[in-house]
C-alpha positions as CSV (number, residue, x, y, z in Angstrom):
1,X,-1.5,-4.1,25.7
2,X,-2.3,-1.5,28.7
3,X,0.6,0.0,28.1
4,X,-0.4,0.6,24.5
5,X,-4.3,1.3,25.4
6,X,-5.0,2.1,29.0
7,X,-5.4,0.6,32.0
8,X,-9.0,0.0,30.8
9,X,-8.2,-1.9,27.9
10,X,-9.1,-5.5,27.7
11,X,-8.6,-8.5,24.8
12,X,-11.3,-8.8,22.7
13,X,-12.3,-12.1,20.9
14,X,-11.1,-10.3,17.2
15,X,-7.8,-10.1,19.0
16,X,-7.4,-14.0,19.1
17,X,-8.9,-14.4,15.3
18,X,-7.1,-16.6,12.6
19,X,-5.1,-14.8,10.2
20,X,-5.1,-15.6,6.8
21,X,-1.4,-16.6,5.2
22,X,-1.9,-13.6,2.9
23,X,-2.2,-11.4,5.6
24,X,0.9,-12.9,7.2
25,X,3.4,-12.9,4.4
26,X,2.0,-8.7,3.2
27,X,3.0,-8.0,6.8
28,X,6.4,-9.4,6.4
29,X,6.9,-8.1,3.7
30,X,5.9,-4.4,5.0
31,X,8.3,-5.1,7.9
32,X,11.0,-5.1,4.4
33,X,9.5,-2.2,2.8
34,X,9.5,-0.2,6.3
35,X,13.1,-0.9,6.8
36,X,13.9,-0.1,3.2
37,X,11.8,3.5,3.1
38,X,14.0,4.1,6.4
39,X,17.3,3.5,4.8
40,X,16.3,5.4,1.8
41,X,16.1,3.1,-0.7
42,X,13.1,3.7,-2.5
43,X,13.7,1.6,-5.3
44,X,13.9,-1.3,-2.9
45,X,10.3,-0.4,-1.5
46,X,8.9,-0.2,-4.5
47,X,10.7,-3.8,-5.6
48,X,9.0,-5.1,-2.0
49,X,5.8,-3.7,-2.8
50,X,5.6,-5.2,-6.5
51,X,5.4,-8.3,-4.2
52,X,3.1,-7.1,-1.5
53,X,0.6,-6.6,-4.6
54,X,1.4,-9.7,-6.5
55,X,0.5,-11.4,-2.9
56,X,-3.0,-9.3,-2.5
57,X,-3.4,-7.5,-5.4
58,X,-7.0,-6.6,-4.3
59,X,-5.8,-4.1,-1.4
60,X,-5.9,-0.3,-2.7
61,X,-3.7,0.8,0.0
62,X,-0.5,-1.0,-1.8
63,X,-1.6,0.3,-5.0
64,X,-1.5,3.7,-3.8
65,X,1.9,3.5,-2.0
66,X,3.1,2.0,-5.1
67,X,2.2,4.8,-7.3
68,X,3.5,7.6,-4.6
69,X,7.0,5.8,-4.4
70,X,7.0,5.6,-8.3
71,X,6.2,9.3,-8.0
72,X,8.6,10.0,-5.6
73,X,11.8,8.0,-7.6
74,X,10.6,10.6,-10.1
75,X,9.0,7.6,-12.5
76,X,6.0,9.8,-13.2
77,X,4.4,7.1,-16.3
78,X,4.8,4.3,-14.4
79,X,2.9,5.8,-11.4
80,X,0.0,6.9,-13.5
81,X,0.3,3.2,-15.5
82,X,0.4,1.9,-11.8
83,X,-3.0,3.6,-11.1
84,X,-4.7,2.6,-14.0
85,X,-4.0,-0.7,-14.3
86,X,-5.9,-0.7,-10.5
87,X,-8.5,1.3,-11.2
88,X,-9.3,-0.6,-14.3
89,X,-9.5,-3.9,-12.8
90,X,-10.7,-3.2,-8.7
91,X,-13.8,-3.0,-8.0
92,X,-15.2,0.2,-6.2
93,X,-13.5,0.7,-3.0
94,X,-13.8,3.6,-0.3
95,X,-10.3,5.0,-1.7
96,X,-11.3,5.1,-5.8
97,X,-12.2,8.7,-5.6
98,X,-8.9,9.8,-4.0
99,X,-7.2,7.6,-6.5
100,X,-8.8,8.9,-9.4
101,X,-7.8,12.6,-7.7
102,X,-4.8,11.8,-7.8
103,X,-4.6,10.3,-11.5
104,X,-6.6,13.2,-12.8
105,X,-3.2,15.1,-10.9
106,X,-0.3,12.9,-12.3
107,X,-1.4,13.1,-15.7
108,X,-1.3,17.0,-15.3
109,X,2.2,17.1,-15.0
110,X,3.1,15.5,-17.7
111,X,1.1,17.8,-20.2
């Protein structure tokens, strides 16, 4: 840990805290998405992501790399029907006006 943090840096009690088995299996499976997005394969992150949100579909963050790989594979309807579907059935979250940004954006380019 010093050698991540400094010298100065000490364990904290949140460093010892449970972790949920949610938490667990969406950071296995980012360990496969990682390793995927390095090789390339794109269409393999987004198959490890469908899973990632089927495992915490409340967490924005894989919504939103879900609709920028969609994007990027060049699958432009499914990452604005990947945005809605989120933005229609989260509740208000710190990133929504980004997202909505960025739906407002997508849908440009396909008029």
């Amino acid at each position: 840990m010093k050698d991540l943090h400094g010298e100065d840096a000490e364990l904290e009690a949140a460093h010892h805290a449970p972790v949920g088995n949610r938490d667990i299996l969406v950071r296995l499976q980012n360990n496969l998405k990682g390793r995927a997005v390095n090789a390339g394969d794109l269409p393999r992150a987004i198959d490890v992501l469908e899973t990632m949100v089927r495992i915490a579909p409340q967490r924005p963050e894989l919504w939103w790399e879900k609709t920028l790989l969609h994007y990027q594979v060049g699958s432009v309807k499914t990452a604005i029907a990947t945005l809605e579907a989120f933005l229609d059935a989260a509740a208000p979250n710190a990133r929504q006006p980004q997202m909505e940004d960025l739906l407002r954006q997508l849908r440009g380019t396909m008029n």
